[in-house]
Each structure stands twice: as structure tokens, then as C-alpha cells.
N, CA, C and O atoms as a GROMACS GRO file, in nm:
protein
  360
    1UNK      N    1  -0.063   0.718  -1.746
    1UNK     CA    2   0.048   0.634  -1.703
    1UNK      C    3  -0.006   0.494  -1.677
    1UNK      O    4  -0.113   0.491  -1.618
    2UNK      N    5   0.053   0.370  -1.712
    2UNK     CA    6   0.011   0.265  -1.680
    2UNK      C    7   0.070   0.260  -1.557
    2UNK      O    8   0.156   0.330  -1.504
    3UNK      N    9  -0.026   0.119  -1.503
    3UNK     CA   10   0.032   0.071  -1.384
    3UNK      C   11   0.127  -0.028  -1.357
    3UNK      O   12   0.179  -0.069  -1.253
    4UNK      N   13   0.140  -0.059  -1.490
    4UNK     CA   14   0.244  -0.161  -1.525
    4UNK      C   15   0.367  -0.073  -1.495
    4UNK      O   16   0.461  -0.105  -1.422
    5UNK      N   17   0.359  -0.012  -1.531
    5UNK     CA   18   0.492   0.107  -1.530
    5UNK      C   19   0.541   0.182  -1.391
    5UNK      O   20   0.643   0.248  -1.368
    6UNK      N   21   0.446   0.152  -1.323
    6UNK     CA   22   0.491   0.224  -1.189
    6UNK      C   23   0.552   0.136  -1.087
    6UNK      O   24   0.488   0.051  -1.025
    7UNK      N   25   0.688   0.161  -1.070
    7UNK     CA   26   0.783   0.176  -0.957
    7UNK      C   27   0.726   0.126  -0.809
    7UNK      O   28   0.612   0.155  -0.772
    8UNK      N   29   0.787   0.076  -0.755
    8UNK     CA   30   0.768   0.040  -0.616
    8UNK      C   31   0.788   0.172  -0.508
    8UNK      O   32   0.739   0.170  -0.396
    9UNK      N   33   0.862   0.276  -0.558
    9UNK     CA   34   0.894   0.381  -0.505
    9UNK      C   35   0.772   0.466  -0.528
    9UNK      O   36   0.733   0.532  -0.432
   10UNK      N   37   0.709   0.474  -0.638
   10UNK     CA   38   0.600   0.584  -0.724
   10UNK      C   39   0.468   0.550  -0.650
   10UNK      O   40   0.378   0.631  -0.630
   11UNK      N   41   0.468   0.401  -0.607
   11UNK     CA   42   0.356   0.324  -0.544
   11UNK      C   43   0.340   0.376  -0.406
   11UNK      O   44   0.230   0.406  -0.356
   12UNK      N   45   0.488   0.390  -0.328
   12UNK     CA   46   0.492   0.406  -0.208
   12UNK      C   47   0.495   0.564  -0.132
   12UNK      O   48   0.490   0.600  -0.014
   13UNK      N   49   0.506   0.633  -0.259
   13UNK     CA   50   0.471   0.796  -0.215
   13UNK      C   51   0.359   0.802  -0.265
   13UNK      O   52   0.329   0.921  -0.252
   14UNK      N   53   0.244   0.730  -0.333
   14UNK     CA   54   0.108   0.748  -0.341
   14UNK      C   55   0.036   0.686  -0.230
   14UNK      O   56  -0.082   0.711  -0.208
   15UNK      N   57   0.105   0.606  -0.161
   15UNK     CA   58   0.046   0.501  -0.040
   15UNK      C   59   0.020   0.609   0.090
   15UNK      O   60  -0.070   0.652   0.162
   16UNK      N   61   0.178   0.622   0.063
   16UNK     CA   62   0.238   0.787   0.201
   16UNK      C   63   0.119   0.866   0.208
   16UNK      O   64   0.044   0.869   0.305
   17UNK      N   65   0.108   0.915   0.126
   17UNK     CA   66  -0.026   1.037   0.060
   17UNK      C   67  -0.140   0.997   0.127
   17UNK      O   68  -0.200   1.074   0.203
   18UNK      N   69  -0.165   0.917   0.112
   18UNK     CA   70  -0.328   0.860   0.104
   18UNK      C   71  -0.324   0.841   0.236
   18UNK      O   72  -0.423   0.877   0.300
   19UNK      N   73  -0.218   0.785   0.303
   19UNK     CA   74  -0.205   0.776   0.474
   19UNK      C   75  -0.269   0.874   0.549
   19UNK      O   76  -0.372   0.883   0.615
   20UNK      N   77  -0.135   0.975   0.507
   20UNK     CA   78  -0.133   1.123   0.547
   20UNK      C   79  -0.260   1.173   0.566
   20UNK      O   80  -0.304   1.195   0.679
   21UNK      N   81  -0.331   1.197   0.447
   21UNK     CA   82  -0.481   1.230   0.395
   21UNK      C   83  -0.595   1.216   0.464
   21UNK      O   84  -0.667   1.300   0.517
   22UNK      N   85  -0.606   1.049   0.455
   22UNK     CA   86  -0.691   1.017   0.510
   22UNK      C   87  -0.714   0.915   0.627
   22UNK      O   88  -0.821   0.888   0.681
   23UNK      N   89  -0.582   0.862   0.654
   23UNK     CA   90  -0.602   0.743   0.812
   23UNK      C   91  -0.539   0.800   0.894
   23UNK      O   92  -0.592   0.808   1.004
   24UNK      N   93  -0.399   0.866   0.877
   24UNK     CA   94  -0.359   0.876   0.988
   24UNK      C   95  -0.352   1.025   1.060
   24UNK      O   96  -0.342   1.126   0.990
   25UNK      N   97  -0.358   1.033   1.182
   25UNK     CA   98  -0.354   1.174   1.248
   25UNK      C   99  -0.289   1.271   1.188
   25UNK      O  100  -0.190   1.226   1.131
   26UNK      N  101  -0.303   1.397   1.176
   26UNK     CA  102  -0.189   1.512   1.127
   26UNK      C  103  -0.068   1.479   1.161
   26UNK      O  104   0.013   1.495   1.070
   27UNK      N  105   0.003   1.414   1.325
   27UNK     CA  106   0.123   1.465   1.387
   27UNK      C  107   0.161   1.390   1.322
   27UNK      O  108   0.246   1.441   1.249
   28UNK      N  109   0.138   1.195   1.284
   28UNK     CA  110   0.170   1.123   1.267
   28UNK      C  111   0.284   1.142   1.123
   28UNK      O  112   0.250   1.176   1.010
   29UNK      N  113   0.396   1.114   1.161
   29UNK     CA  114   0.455   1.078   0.994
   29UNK      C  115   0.489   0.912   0.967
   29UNK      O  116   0.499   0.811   1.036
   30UNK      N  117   0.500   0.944   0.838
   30UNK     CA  118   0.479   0.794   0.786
   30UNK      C  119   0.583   0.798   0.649
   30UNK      O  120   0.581   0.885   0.562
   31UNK      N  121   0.664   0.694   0.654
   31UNK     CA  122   0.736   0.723   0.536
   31UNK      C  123   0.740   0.538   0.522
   31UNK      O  124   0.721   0.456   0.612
   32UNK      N  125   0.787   0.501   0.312
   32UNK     CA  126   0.804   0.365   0.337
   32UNK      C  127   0.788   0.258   0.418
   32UNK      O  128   0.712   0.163   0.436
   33UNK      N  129   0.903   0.316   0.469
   33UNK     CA  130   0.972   0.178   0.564
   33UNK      C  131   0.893   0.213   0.725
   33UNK      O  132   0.893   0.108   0.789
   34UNK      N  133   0.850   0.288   0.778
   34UNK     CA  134   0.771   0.278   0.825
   34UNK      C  135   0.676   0.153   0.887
   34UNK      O  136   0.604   0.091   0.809
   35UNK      N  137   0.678   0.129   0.984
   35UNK     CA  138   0.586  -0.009   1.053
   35UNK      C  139   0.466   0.065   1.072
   35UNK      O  140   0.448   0.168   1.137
   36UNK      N  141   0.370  -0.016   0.990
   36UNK     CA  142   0.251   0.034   0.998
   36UNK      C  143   0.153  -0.014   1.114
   36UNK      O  144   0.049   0.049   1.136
   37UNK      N  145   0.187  -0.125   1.188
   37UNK     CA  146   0.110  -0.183   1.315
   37UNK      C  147   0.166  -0.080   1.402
   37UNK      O  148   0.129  -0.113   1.515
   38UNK      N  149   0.273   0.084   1.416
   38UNK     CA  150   0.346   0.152   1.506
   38UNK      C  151   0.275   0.250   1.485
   38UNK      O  152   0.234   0.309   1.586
   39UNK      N  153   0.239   0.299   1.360
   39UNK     CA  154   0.164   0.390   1.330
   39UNK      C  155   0.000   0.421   1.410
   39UNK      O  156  -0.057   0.516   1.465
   40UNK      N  157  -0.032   0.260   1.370
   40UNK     CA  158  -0.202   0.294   1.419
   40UNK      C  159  -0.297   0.208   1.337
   40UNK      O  160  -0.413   0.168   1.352
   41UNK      N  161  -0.198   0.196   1.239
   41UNK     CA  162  -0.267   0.122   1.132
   41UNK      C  163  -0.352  -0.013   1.130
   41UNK      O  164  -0.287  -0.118   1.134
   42UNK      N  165  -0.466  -0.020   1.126
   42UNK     CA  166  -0.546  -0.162   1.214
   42UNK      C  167  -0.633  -0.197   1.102
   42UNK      O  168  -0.639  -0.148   0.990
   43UNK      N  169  -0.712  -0.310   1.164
   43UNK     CA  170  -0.754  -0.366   1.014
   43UNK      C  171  -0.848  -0.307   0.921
   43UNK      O  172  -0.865  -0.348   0.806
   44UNK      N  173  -0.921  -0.186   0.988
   44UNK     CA  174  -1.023  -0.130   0.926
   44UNK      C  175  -0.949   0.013   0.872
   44UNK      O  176  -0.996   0.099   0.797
   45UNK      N  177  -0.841   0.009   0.924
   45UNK     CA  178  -0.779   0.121   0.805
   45UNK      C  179  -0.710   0.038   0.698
   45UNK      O  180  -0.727   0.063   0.578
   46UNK      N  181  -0.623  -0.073   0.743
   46UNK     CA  182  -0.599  -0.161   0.613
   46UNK      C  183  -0.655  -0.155   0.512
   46UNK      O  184  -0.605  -0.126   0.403
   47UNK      N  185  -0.794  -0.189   0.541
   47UNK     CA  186  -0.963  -0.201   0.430
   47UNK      C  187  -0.941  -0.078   0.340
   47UNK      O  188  -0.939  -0.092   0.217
   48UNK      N  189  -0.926   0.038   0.396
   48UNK     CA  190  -0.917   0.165   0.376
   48UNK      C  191  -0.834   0.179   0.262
   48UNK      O  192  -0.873   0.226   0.155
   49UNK      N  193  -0.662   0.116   0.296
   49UNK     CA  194  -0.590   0.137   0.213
   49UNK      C  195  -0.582   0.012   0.044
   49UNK      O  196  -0.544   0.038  -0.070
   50UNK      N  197  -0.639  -0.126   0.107
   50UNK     CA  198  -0.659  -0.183  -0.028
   50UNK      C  199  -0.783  -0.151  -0.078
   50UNK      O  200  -0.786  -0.196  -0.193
   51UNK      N  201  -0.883  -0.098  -0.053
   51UNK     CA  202  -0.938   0.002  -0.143
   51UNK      C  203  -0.933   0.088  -0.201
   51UNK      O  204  -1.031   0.104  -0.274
   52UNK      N  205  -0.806   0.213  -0.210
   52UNK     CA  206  -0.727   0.297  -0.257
   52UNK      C  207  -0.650   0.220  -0.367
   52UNK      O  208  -0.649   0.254  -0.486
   53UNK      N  209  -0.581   0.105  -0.313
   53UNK     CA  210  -0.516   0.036  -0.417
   53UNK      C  211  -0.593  -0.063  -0.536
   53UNK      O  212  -0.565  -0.080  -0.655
   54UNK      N  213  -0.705  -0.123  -0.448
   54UNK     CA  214  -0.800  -0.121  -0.564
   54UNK      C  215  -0.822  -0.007  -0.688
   54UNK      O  216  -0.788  -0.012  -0.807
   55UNK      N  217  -0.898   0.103  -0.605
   55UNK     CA  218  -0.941   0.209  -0.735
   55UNK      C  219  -0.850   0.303  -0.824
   55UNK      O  220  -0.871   0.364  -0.929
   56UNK      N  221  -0.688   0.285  -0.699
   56UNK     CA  222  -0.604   0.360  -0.787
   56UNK      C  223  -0.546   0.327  -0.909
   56UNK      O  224  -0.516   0.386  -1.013
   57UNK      N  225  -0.540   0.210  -0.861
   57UNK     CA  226  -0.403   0.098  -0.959
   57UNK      C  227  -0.452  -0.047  -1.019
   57UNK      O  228  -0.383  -0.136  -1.068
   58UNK      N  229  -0.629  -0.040  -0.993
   58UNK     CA  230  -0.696  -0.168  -1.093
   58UNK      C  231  -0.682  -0.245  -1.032
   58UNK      O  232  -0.758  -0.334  -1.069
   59UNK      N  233  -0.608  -0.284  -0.925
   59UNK     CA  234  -0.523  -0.438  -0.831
   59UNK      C  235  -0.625  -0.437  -0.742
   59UNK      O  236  -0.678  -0.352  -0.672
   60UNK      N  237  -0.642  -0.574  -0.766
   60UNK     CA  238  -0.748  -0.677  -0.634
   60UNK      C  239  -0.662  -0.722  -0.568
   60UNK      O  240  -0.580  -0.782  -0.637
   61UNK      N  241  -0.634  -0.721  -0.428
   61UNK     CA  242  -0.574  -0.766  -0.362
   61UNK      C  243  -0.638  -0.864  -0.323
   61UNK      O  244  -0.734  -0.850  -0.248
   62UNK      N  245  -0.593  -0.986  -0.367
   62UNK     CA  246  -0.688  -1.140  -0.205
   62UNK      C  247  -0.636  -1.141  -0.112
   62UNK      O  248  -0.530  -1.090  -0.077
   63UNK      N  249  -0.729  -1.218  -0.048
   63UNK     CA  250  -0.731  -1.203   0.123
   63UNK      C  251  -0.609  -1.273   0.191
   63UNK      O  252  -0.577  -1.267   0.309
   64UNK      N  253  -0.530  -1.363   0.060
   64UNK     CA  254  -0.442  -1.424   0.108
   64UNK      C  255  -0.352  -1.343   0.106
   64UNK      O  256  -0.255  -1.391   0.164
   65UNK      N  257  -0.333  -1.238   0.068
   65UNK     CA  258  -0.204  -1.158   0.018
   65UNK      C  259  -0.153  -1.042   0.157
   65UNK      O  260  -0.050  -0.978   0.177
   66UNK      N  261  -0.303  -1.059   0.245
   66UNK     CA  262  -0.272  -0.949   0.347
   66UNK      C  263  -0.180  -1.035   0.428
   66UNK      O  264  -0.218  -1.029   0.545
   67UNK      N  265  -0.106  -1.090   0.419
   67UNK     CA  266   0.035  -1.129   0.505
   67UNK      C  267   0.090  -1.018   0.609
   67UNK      O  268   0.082  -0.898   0.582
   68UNK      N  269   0.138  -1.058   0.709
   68UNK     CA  270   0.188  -0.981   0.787
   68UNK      C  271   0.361  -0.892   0.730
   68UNK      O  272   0.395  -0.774   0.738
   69UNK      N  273   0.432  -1.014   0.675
   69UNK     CA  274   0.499  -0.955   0.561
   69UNK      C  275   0.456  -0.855   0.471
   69UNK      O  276   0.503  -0.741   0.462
   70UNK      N  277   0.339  -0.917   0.386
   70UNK     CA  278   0.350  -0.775   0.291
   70UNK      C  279   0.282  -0.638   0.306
   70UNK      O  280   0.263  -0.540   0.234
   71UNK      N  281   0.258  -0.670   0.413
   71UNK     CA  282   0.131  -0.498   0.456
   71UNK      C  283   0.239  -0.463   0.608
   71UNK      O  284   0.178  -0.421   0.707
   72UNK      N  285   0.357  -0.478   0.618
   72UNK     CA  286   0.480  -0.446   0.774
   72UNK      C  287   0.507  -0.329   0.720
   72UNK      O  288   0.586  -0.283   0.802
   73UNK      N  289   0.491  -0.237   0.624
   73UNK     CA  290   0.525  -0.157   0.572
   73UNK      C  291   0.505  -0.060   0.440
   73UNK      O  292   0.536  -0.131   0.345
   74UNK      N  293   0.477   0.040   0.402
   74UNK     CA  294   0.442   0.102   0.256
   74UNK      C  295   0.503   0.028   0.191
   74UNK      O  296   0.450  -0.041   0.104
   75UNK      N  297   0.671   0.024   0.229
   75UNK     CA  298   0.728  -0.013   0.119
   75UNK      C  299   0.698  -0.159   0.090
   75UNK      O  300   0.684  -0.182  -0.030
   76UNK      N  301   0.681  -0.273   0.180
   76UNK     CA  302   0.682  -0.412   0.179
   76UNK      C  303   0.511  -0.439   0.129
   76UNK      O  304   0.489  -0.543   0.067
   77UNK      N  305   0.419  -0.362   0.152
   77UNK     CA  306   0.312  -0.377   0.024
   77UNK      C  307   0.337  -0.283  -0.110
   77UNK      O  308   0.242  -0.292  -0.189
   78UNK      N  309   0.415  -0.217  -0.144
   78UNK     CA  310   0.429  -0.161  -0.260
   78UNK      C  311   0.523  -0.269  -0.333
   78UNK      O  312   0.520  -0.283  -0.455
   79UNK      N  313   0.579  -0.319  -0.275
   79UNK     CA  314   0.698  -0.443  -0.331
   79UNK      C  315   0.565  -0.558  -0.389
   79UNK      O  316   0.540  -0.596  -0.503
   80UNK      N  317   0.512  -0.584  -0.285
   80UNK     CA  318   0.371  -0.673  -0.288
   80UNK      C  319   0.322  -0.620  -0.465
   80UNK      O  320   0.349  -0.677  -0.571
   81UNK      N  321   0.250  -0.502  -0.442
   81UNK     CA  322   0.193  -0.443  -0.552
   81UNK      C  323   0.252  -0.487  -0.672
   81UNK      O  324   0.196  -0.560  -0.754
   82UNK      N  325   0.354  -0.447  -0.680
   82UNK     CA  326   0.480  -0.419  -0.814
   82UNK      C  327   0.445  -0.567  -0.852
   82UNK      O  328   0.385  -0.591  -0.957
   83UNK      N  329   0.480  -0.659  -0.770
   83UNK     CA  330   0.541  -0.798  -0.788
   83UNK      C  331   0.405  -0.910  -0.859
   83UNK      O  332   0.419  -1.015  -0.923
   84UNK      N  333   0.288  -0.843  -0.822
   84UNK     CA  334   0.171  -0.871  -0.825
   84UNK      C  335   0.115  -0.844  -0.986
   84UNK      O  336   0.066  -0.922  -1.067
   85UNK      N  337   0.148  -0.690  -0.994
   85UNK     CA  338   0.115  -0.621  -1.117
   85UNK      C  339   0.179  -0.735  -1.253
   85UNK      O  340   0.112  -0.776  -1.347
   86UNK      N  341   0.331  -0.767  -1.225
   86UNK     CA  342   0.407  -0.791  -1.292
   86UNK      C  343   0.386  -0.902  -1.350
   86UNK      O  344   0.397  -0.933  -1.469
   87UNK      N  345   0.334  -1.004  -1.198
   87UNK     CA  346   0.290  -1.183  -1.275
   87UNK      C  347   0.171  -1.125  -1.320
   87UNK      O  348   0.209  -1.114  -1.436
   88UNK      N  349   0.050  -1.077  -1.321
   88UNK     CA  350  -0.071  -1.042  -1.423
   88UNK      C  351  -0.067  -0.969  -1.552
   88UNK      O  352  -0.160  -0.956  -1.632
   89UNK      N  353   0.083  -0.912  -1.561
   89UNK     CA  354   0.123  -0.900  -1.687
   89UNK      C  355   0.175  -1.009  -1.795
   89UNK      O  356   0.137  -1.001  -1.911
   90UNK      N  357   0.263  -1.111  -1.752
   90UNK     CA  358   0.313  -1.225  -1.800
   90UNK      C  359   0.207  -1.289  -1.903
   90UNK      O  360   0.232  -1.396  -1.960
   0.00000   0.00000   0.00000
């Protein structure tokens, strides 16, 4: 599957996953829309997760991109992702 091809939605139940998995506690749930500063989520799990998105999906994230906007949420960095993927396709 390319990554060109994947969905902001497809992005954000692989994000969920990887949460689940590996940062956040068992009890914890986490969906999209989800506030990830509510969760637990801090900067060294951040690291955690744009390294996932690094190796999953080829995407370098820069340092400018960690906005408080686009990492408030799975879904609001999967929007990030998509939007990202899309101008490096152009």
C-alpha cells in the first residue's frame, strides 16, 4: 500500500495502535480526537510516536511541525501527516 494513499482515518487507527501498544498504560483509552497532553502524552513519548511515523510511513517530521495544533490530537497529527504526504507528492 502506498502512503500516498492512506487516509487520515487509516493513519489515525495505526497511531491508536501504536499508543495502545506501546506508550500508553493498559486502562488508558485513546481514540482520534482524543487530547493527547490528557492522556499522558509528553515529549519523550511524542519522540516515540514521530519515530513510528518516521519508520512506518517514510515521513520526516521537522521540528517545526510539532505545533501544539498538530500533535492536540491523533486525529490533528494524522491531518498533519496526510497534508504533508500530499505537498511531497506535488
Amino acid at each position: 500500500m502506498s502512503v500516498v494513499s492512506l487516509s487520515e482515518e487509516e493513519i489515525a487507527q495505526q497511531l491508536c495502535a501504536f499508543l495502545r501498544e506501546n506508550v500508553l498504560a493498559p486502562q488508558i483509552e485513546v481514540t482520534p480526537d482524543t487530547a493527547l497532553s490528557e492522556i499522558g502524552v509528553d515529549s519523550f513519548s511524542l519522540m516515540e510516536v514521530v519515530l513510528f511515523i518516521e519508520r512506518k510511513f517514510g515521513l520526516e517530521l521537522p521540528a517545526e511541525a510539532l505545533t501544539l495544533e498538530n500533535i492536540a490530537s491523533v486525529a490533528t497529527l494524522s491531518a498533519y501527516c496526510v497534508a504533508h504526504l500530499n505537498s511531497l507528492s506535488v
